[in-house]
N, C-alpha and C positions, 0 to 999 in steps of 0.2 A: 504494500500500500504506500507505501513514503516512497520506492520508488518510481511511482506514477503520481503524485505529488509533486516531486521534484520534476518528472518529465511536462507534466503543466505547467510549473513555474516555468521552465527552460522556457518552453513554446509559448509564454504568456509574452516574457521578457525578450527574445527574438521580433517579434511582433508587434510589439511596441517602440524598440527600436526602428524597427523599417518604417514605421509613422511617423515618427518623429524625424527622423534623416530623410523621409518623401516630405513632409510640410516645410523643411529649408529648403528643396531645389526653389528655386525660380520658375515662374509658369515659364510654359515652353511658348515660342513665336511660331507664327502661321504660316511662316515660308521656309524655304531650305534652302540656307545659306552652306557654302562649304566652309570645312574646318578651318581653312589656313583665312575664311572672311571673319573669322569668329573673333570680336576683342578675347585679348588673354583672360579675364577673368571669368567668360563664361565655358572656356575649354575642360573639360575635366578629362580625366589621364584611364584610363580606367584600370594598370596594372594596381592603384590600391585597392579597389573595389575587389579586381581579380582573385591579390593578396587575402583580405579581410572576409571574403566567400571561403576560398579554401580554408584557409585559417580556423573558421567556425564547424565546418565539416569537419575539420580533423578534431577541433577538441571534443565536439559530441560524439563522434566517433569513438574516440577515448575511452570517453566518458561510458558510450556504452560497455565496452570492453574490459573497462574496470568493474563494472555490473556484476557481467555475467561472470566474472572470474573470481569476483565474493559469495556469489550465488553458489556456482562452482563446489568453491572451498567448504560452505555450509555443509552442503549437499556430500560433499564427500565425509564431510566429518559425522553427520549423519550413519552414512551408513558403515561405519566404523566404529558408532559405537552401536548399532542396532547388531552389527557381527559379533562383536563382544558377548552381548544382551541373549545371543541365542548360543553362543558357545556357551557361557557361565550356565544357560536352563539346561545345556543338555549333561553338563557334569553333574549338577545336584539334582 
């Protein structure tokens, strides 16, 4: 349960970001101008954007993978002590 909590929050907070970073662009103009007509200030580069998508891909990615490999670990310790649990009933 808290790890579907926390995946709410992630996707709460992703999402709210994208809102707020879409309400600072500039509305866009009704014509197409090319790049090299465009003043410097309204060029944008897009290798940070590039950057800052993978970037987020990979930490949730991570993230997941850190998950499942607690999950994992539970689960195994689980059933090591359930082996125990039926070794010890069959001796006594």
């Amino acid at each position: 349960m808290k790890t579907l909590k926390r995946w709410c929050a992630l996707v709460w907070l992703s999402v709210t970001w994208g809102v707020v970073v879409a309400a600072q662009q500039p509305s866009q103009q009704g014509e197409f101008l090319p790049l090299d007509q465009l003043p410097p200030q309204e060029r944008m580069a897009a290798a940070p954007l590039l950057i800052g998508a993978y970037a987020f891909v990979m930490a949730v990615l991570f993230l997941y993978v850190l998950s499942v490999a607690r999950r994992l670990t539970n689960v195994q310790q689980e059933i090591s002590r359930l082996d125990s649990a039926i070794k010890q009933g069959h001796k006594g």
